[in-house]
C-alpha positions in Angstrom: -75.8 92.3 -109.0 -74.3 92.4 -105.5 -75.9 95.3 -103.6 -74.3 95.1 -99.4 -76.7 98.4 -99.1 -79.9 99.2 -97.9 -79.5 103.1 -98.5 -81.4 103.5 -101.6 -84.1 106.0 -100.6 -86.1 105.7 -104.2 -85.2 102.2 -105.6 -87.2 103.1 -108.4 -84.7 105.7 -109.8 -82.0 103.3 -109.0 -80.5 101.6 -112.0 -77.8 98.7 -111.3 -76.6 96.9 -114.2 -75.6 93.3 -114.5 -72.9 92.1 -112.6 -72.9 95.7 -110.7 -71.4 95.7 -107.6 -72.7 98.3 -104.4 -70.3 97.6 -101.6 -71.2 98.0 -98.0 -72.3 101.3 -96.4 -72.7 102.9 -99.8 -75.6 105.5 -100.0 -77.3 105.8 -103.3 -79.2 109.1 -103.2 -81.9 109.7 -105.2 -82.9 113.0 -103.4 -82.0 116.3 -102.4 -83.3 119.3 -100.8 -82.3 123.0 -101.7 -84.3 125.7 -100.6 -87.0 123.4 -98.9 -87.5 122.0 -102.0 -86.8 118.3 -102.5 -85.2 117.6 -106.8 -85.4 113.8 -107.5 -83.4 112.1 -110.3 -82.2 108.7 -111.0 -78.3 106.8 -110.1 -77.2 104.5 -112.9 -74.4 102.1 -112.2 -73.7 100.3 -116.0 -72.9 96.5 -116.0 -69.7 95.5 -114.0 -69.1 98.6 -112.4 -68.4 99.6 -108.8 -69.1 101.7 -105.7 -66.9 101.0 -103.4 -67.7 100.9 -99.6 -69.0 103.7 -97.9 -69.7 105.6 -100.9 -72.3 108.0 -101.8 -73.6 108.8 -105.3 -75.6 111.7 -105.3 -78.8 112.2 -108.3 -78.4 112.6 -111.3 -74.6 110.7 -111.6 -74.0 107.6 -113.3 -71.0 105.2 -113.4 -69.5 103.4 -116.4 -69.7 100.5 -117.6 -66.9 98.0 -116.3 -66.5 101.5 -114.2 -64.8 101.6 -110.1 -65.1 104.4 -107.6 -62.6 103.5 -104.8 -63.8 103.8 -100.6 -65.1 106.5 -98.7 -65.6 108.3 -102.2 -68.7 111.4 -103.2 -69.8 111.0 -106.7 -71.1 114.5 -107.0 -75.0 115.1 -108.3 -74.5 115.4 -112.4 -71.1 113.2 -112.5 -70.7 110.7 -114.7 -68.0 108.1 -114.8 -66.7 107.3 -118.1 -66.8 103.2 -118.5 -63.5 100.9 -117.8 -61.8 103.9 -115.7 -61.3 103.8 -111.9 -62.2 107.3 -109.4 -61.6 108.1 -105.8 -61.9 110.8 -103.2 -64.5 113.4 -102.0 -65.2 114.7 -104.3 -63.7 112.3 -106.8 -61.0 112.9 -109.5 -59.5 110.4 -111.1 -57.3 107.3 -109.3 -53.9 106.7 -111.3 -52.7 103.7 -109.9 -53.6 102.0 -106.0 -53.2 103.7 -103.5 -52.9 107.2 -104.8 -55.3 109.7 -103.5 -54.8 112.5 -105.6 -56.2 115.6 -104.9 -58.7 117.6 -107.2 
């Protein structure tokens, strides 16, 4: 694993499989609070995949295995990244070839 991050709030519900790659400035949020309320749940990233710098992946989402999310991308809470595909943009949608930023 190569993890350039100290954002992750709940390590414990953090999940990085091997050879996963956490670039710098990512946030890997286990938390959030609605209503005053704070829901936990875990962040999965399979083996080989990537979060790309200055991410965030919000609870409950998970990446692929063998799986990117391009820079300055929001994996939404819930999302899950099917393995071997590549993702971008806030919120992300699919990235069809470099360099495209495609909106949702």
């Amino acid at each position: 694993v190569w993890c350039e991050s100290y954002w992750l709030p709940e390590a414990d519900l953090v999940t990085l499989g091997d050879g996963a790659t956490v670039e710098r400035g990512c946030v890997v949020q286990t938390h959030l609070f609605h209503d005053r309320i704070m829901a936990m749940d875990t962040v999965t990233l399979g083996a080989g995949a990537t979060l790309g710098p200055q991410c965030v992946a919000l609870p409950a989402s998970g990446i692929g295995d063998g799986a990117t999310v391009g820079p300055a991308s929001l994996v939404m809470r819930g999302d899950v990244v099917p393995p071997s595909t590549r993702w971008q943009g806030n919120p992300i949608s699919a990235w069809t070839s470099p360099g495209d930023w495609s909106p949702r």
